[in-house]
C-alpha positions as CSV (number, residue, x, y, z in Angstrom):
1,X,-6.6,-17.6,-2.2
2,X,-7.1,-13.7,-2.3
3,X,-10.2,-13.4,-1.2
4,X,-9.5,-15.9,1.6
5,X,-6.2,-13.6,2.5
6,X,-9.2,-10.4,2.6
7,X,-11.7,-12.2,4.4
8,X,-9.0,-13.6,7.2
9,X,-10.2,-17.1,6.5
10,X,-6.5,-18.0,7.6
11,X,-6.3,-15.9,10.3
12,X,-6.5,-11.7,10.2
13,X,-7.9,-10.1,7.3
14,X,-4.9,-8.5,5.3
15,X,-5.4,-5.7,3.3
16,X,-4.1,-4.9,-0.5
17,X,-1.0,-4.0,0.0
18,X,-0.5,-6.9,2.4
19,X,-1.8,-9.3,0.1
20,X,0.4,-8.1,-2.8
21,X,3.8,-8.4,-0.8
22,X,2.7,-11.7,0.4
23,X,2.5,-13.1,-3.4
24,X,5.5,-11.3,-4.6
25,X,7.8,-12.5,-1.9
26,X,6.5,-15.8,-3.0
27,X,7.1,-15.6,-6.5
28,X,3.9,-15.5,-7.3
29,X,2.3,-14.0,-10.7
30,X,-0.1,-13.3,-12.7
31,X,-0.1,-13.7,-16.5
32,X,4.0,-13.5,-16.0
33,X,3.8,-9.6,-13.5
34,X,4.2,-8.9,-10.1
35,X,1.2,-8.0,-8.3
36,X,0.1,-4.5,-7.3
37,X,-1.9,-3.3,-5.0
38,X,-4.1,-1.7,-7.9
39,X,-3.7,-5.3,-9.2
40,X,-5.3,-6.9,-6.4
41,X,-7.9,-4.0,-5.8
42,X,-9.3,-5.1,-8.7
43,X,-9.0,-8.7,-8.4
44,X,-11.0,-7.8,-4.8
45,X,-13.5,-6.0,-6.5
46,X,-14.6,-7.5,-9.7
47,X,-18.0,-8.9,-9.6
48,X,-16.5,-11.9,-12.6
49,X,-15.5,-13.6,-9.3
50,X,-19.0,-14.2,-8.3
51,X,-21.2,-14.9,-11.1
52,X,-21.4,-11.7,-13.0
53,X,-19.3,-10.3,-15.6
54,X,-19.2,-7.4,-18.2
55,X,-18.5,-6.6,-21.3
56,X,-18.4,-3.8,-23.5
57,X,-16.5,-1.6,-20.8
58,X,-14.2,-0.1,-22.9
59,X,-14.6,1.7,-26.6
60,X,-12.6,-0.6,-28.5
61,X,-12.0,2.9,-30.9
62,X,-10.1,5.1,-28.2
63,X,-9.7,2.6,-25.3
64,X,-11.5,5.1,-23.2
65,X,-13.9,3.3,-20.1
66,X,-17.5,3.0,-21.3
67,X,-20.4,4.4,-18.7
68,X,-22.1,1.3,-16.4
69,X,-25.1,2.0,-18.1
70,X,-23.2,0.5,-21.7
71,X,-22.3,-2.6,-20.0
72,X,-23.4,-5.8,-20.9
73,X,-23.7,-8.7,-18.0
74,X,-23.3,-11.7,-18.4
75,X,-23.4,-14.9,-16.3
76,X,-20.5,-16.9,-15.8
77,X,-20.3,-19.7,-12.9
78,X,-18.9,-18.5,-10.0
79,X,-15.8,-19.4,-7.9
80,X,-16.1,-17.1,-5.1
81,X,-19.5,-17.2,-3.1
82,X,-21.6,-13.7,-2.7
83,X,-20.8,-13.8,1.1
84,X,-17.8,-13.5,0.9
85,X,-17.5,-11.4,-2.3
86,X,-20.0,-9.2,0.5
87,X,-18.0,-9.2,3.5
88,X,-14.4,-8.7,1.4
89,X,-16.1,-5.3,-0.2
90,X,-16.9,-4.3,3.7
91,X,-13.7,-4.6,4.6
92,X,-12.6,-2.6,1.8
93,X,-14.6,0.2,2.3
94,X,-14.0,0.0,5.6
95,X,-10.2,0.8,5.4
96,X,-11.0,3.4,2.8
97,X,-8.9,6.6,3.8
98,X,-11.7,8.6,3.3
99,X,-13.1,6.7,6.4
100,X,-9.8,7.1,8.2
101,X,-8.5,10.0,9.4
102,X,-4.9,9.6,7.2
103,X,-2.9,11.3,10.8
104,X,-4.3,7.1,11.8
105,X,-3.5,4.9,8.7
106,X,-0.3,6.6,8.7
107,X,0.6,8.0,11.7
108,X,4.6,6.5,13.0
109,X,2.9,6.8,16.1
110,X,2.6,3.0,17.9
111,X,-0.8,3.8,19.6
112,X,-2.3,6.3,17.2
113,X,-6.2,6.2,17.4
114,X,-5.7,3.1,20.2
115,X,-4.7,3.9,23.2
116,X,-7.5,6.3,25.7
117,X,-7.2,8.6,28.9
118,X,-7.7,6.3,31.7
119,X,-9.5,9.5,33.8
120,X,-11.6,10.6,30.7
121,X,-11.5,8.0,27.6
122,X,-10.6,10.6,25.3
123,X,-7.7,9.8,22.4
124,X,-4.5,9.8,23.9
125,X,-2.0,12.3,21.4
126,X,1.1,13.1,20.6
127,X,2.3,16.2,22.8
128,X,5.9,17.8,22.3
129,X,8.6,19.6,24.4
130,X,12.0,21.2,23.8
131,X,10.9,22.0,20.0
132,X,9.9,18.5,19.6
133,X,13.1,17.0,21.4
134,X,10.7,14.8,23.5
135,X,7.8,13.2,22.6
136,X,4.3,12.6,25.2
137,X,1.6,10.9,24.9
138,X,-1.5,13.5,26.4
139,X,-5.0,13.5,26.8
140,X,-6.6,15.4,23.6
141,X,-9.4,16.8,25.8
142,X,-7.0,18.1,28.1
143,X,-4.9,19.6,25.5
144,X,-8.0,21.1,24.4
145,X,-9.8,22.0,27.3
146,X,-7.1,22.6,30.0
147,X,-6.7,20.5,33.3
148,X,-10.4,21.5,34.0
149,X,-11.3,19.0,31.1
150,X,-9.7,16.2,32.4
151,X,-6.7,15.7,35.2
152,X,-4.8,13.1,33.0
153,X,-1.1,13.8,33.0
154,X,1.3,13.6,29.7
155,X,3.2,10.3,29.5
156,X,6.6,9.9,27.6
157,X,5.9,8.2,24.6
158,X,8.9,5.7,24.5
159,X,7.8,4.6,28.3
160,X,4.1,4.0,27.3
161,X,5.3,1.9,24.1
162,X,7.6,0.4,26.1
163,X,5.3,-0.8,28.6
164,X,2.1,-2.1,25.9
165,X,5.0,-3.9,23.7
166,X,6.4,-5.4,27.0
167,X,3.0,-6.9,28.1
168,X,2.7,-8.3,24.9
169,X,5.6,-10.1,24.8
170,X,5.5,-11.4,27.9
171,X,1.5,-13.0,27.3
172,X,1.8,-13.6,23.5
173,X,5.2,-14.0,22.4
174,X,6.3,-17.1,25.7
175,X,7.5,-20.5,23.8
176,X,4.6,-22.4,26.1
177,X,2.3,-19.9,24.4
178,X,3.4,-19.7,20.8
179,X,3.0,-23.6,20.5
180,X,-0.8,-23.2,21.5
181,X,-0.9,-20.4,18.5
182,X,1.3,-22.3,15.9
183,X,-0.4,-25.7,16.5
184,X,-3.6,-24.0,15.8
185,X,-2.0,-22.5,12.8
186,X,-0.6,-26.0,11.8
187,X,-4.4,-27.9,12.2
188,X,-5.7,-25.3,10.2
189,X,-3.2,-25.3,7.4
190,X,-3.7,-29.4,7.4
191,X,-7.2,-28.6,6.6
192,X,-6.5,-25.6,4.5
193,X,-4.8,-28.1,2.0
194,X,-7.5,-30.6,2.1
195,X,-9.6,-27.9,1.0
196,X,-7.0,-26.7,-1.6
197,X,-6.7,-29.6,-2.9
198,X,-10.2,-30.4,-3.7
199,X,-10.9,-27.5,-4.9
200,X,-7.8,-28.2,-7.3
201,X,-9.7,-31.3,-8.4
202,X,-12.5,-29.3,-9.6
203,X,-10.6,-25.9,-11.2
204,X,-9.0,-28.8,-13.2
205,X,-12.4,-30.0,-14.4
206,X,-13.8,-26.9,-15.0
207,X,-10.8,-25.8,-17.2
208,X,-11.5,-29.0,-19.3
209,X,-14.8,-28.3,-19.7
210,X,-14.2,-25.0,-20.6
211,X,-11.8,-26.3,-23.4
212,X,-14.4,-28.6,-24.3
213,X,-16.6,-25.7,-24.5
214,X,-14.2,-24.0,-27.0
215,X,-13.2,-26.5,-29.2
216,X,-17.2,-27.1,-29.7
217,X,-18.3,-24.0,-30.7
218,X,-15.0,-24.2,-33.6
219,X,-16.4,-27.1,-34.7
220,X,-19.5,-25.8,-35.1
221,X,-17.6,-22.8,-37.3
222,X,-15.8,-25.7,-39.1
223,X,-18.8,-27.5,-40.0
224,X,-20.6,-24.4,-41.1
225,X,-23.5,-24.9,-38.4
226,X,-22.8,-21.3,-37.2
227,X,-21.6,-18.2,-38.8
228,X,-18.8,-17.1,-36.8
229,X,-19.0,-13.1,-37.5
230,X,-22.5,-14.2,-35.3
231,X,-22.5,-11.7,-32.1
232,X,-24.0,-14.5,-29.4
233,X,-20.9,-17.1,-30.3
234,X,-18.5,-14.6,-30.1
235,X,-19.4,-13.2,-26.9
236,X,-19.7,-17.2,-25.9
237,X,-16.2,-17.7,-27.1
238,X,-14.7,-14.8,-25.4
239,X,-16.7,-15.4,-22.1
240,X,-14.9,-18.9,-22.2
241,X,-11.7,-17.9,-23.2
242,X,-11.7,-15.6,-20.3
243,X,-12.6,-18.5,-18.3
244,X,-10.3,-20.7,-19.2
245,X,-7.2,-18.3,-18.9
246,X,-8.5,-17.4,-15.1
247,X,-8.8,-20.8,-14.3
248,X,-5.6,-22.1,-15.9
249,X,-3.9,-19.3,-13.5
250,X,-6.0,-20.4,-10.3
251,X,-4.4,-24.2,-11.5
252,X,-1.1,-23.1,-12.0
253,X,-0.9,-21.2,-8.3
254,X,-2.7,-23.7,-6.3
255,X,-0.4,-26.0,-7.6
256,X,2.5,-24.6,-6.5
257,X,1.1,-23.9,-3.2
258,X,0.2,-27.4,-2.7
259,X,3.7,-28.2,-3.6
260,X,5.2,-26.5,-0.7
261,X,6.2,-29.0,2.3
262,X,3.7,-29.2,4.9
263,X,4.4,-26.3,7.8
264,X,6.5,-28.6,10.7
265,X,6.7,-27.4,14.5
266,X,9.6,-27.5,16.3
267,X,11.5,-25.7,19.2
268,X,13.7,-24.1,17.1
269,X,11.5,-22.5,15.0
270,X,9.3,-21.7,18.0
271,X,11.8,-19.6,19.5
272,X,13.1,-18.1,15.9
273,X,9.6,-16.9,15.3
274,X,9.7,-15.3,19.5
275,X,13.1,-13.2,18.9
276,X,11.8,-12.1,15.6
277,X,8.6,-10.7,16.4
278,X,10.3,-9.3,19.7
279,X,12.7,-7.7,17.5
280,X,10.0,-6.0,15.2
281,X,8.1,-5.0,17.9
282,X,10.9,-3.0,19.4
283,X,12.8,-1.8,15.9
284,X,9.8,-2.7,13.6
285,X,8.0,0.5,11.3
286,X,5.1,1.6,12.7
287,X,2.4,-0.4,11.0
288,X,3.8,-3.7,11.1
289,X,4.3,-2.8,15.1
């Protein structure tokens, strides 16, 4: 479900702190905690996901993080493809602040790093006047270079916002056009469960055999057949224990996902869901806007 929320396999990829917020409005936890961003940063970028875990990455004396070179891989079956374990880290690094000027990621300006002189293309910025009492967007190349750079004039920032969050309403955020975007939604929810709900079938298999798995390599203690201070069916026993904890969580959340009632159209909602995003538009904080 993550990765699918990263990738934008529902719709538009969401980013950590997205994804976090999404599960804890939901109730949604992990070994009994809320989720972090950190949380789900890791989750995101673990390669145990897709086939390849590690041990030894901590010194069991002191706690302290053990260099790569002291890991030791191991194979486990995987449960999220490499493509999208591939595209998920692009899009992480991608939205890295290091690769983003911070002024953009954070900026409580609505059109930061969007919107473009329509004489020159350069960035559009915030300007000030009166101390800062009014606020303009200006072309950055005239700022810089003077009206001999470019002959784009300054625009008040609430009239440019207003116009770009007015033309959105009025093409996105019409009833006639909101059922065309929330019937798509509802087809591909239908098939989202369908999906779900087989892979359900299988993390429910996969759990028993990893039980199976467990209670096997006891038996085989029990019987004396193998030493259990023996370093190979340890590391077995731990790699599926880890296994089936993970997979007894993926269970436990995609059951309660599946238990929700099935997503239902109607005019009411419709025009609930056009006032609300109308009213975050205008009032919302600049990065949900």
């Amino acid at each position: 479900m993550i990765f699918d929320m990263a990738a934008g396999v529902e719709g538009r990829p969401m980013g950590v702190k997205a994804i976090a917020t999404w599960l804890n409005e939901r109730g949604i936890l992990r070994r009994g905690r809320r989720f972090s961003t950190g949380g789900v940063h890791d989750i995101l970028t673990s390669t145990t996901y897709h086939g390849l875990h590690h041990f030894n990455r901590t010194d069991s004396r002191n706690g302290r993080p053990r260099p790569p070179s002291e890991w030791v891989p191991f194979v486990v079956p995987a449960i999220i493809d490499e493509k999208t374990f591939n595209a998920v880290q692009a899009l992480l690094q991608s939205r890295a602040p290091k690769r983003i000027a911070p002024r953009i990621v954070n900026s409580p300006i609505l059109l930061a790093g969007v919107a473009r002189c329509g004489h020159c293309g350069a960035a559009l910025i915030q300007n000030t006047g009166k101390g800062g009492q009014y606020r303009y967007y200006c072309c950055s190349r005239r700022l810089k270079e003077g009206p001999f750079g470019c002959k784009g004039l300054r625009m008040p920032m609430d009239k440019l916002d207003g116009i770009v969050i007015g033309e959105v309403t009025k093409q996105i955020l019409q009833p006639e056009h909101l059922v065309g975007l929330l019937s798509d939604y509802l087809r591909t929810a239908l098939e989202r469960e369908d999906r779900n709900r087989d892979r359900l079938r299988q993390m429910r298999q996969d759990h028993k055999e990893a039980e199976a798995g467990i209670a096997r390599l006891l038996e085989l203690v029990e019987k004396g057949l193998m030493d259990a201070e023996d370093a190979s069916m340890r590391e077995r026993l731990v790699n599926l224990r880890f296994r089936r904890d993970e997979l007894a969580d993926q269970v436990s959340d995609l059951t309660r996902r599946l238990a929700m009632a099935e997503p239902v159209i109607t005019p009411a909602k419709i025009e609930k869901l056009a006032l609300l995003l109308r009213d975050k538009l205008h009032h919302g904080p600049p990065d949900l806007r």
